[in-house]
C-alpha positions as CSV (number, residue, x, y, z in Angstrom):
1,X,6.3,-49.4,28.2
2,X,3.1,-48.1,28.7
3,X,4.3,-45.2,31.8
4,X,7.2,-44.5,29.2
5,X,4.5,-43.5,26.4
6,X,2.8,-41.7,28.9
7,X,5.8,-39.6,30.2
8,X,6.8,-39.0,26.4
9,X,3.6,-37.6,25.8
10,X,3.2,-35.7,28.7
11,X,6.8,-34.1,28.2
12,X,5.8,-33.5,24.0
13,X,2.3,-31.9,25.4
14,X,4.4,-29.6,28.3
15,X,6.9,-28.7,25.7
16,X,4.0,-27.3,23.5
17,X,2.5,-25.6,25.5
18,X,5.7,-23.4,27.0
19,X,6.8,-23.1,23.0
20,X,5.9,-19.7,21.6
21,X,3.0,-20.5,18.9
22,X,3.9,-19.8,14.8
23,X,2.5,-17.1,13.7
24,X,0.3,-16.7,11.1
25,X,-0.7,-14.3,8.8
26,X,-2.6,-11.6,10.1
27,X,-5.4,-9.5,8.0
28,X,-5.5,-5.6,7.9
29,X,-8.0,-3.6,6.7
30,X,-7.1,-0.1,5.7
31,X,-7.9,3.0,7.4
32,X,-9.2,5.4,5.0
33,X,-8.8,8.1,7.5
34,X,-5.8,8.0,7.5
35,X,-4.1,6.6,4.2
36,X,-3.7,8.9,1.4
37,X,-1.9,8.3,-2.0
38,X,-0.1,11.5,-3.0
39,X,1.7,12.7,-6.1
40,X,3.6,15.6,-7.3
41,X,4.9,16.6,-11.1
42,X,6.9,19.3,-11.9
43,X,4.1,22.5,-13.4
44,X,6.7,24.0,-16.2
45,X,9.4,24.0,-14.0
46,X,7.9,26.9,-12.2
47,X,6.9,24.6,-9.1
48,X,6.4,21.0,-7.6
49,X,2.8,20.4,-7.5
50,X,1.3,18.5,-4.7
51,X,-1.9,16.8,-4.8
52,X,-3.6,13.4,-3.2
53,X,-6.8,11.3,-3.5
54,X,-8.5,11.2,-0.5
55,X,-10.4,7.7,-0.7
56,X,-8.6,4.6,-0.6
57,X,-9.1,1.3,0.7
58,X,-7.8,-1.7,0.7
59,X,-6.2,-5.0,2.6
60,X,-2.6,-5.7,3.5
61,X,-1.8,-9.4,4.7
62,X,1.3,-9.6,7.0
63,X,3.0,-12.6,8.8
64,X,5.9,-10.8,10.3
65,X,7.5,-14.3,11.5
66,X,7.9,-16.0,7.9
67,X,8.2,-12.3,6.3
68,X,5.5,-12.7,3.7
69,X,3.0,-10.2,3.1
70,X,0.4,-8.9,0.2
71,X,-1.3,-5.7,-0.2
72,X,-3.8,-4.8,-2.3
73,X,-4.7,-0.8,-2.6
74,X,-7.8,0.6,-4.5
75,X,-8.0,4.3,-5.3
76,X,-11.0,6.3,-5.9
77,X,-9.8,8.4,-8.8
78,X,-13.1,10.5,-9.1
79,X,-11.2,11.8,-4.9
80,X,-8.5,13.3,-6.5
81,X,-7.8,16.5,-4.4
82,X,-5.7,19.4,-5.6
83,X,-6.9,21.9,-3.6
84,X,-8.8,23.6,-6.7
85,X,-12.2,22.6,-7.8
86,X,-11.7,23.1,-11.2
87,X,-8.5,21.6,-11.8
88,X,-10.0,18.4,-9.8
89,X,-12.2,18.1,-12.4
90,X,-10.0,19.0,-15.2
91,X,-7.2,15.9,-14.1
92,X,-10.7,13.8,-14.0
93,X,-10.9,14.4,-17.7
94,X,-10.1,11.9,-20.6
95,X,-6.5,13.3,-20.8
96,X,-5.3,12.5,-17.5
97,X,-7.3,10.3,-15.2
98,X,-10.5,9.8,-17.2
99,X,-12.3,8.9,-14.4
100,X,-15.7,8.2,-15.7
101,X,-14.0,5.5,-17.5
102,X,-11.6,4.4,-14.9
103,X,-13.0,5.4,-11.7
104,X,-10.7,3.2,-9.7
105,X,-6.9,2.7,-10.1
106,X,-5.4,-0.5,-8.2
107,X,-1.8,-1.6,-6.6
108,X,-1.8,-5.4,-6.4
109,X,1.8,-6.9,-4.7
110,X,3.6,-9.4,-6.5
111,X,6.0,-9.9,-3.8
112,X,7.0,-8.2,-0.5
113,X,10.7,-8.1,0.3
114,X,12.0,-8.0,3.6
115,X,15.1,-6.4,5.2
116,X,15.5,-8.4,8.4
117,X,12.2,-8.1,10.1
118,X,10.9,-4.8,8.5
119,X,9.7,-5.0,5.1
120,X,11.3,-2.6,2.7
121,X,10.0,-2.7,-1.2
122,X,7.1,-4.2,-2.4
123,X,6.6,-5.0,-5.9
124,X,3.9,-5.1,-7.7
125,X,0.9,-4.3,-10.5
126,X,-0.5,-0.9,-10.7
127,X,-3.4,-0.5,-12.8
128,X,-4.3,3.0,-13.9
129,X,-6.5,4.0,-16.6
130,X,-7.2,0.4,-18.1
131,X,-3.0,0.0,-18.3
132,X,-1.0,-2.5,-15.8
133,X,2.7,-1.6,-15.7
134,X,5.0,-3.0,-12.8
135,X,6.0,-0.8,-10.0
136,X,8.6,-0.8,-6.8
137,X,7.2,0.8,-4.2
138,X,10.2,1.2,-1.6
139,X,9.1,1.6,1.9
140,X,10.8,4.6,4.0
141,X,9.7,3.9,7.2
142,X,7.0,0.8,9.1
143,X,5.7,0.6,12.6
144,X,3.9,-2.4,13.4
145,X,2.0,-1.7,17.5
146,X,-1.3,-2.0,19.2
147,X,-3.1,1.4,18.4
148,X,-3.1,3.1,21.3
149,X,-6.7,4.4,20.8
150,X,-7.8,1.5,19.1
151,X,-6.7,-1.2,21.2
152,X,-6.1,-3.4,18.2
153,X,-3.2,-4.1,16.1
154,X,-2.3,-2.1,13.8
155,X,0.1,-1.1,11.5
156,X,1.9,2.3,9.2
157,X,4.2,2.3,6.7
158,X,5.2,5.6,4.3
159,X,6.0,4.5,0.8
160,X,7.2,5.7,-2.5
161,X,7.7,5.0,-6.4
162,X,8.1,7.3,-9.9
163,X,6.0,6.4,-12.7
164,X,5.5,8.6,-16.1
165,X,2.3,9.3,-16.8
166,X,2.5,8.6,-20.4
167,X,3.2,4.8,-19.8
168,X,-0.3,5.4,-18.5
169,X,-1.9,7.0,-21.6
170,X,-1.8,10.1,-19.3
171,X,0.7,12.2,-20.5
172,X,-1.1,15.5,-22.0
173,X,1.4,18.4,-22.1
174,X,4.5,16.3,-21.5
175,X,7.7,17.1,-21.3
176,X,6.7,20.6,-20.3
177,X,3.9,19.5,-17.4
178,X,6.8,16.8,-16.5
179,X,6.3,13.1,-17.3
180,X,7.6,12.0,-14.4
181,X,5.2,11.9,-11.4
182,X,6.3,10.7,-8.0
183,X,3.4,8.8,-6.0
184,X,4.3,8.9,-1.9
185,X,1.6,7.2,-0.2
186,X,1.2,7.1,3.6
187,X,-0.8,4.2,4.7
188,X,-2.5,2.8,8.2
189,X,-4.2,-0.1,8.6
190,X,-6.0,-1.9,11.7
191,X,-6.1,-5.8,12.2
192,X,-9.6,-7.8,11.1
């Protein structure tokens, strides 16, 4: 009885060891160089306006085998970029982004929804000037790879909602700035 419980244990032990491990979740932080929140709003009709804020960090958790994930974005507001110094300042002001006040916004996932392997929307809270509404950010593309530079894991992902600005107490000149502003953010992160 005794060589049996041996041989069991040695075969449990043998099959652990050749079985692939579970995977857990895995933490990444977010590359600031390279993740930038964008929006664009239709200027009187004339044009699409384009502008982005270029500081933003953040986490995202991701375990790929159980397809879970969080992520959790903060924005420094006072980085918007339009390209022109004085309307920067201007969309800083108390009747857009009011920055002084709010000088962060922040996206905080409720729940990550997977198609397959690959996730494809993530819902969630995003706070902006002191309001929280819930937002669907719908993923258009992900790439999950060691960074070729890096030599970590990383991953990217390119993703996208519509808010109005006036759900936001942000919605000076509406409907003829539009009310409608579309928020494409591009993001990279590396693992911990």
């Amino acid at each position: 009885m005794k060589k049996l419980t041996q041989y069991t244990a040695a075969l449990f032990l043998a099959a652990a060891a050749t079985s692939p491990a579970l995977a857990a979740p895995e933490s990444f932080i977010i590359d600031g160089s390279h993740t930038f929140p964008r929006f664009s709003y239709s200027h009187f009709g004339f044009s699409t306006q384009l502008s982005r804020f270029d500081q933003t960090r953040g986490k995202v958790v991701l375990d790929q085998a159980q397809r879970t994930a969080t992520v959790d974005i903060v924005i420094d507001t006072k980085s918007v970029n339009t390209g022109f110094p004085t309307f920067n300042e201007h969309i800083q002001g108390v009747d857009f982004l009011d920055t002084t006040q709010y000088p962060t916004a922040t996206f905080k996932s409720t729940q990550v929804i997977f198609d397959g392997d690959r996730p494809a929307r993530i819902e969630g809270n995003l706070t902006l000037k002191g309001v929280t509404k819930p937002v669907t950010l719908t993923i258009t593309s992900f790439k999950a790879m060691p960074h070729p530079m890096l030599k970590k894991d990383a991953i990217g992902a390119n993703a996208t909602t519509t808010v109005k600005r006036s759900d936001f107490n942000a919605g000076k000149y509406a409907p003829y700035v539009g009310d409608e502003v579309t928020i494409d953010i591009a993001l990279e992160a590396i693992k911990e």
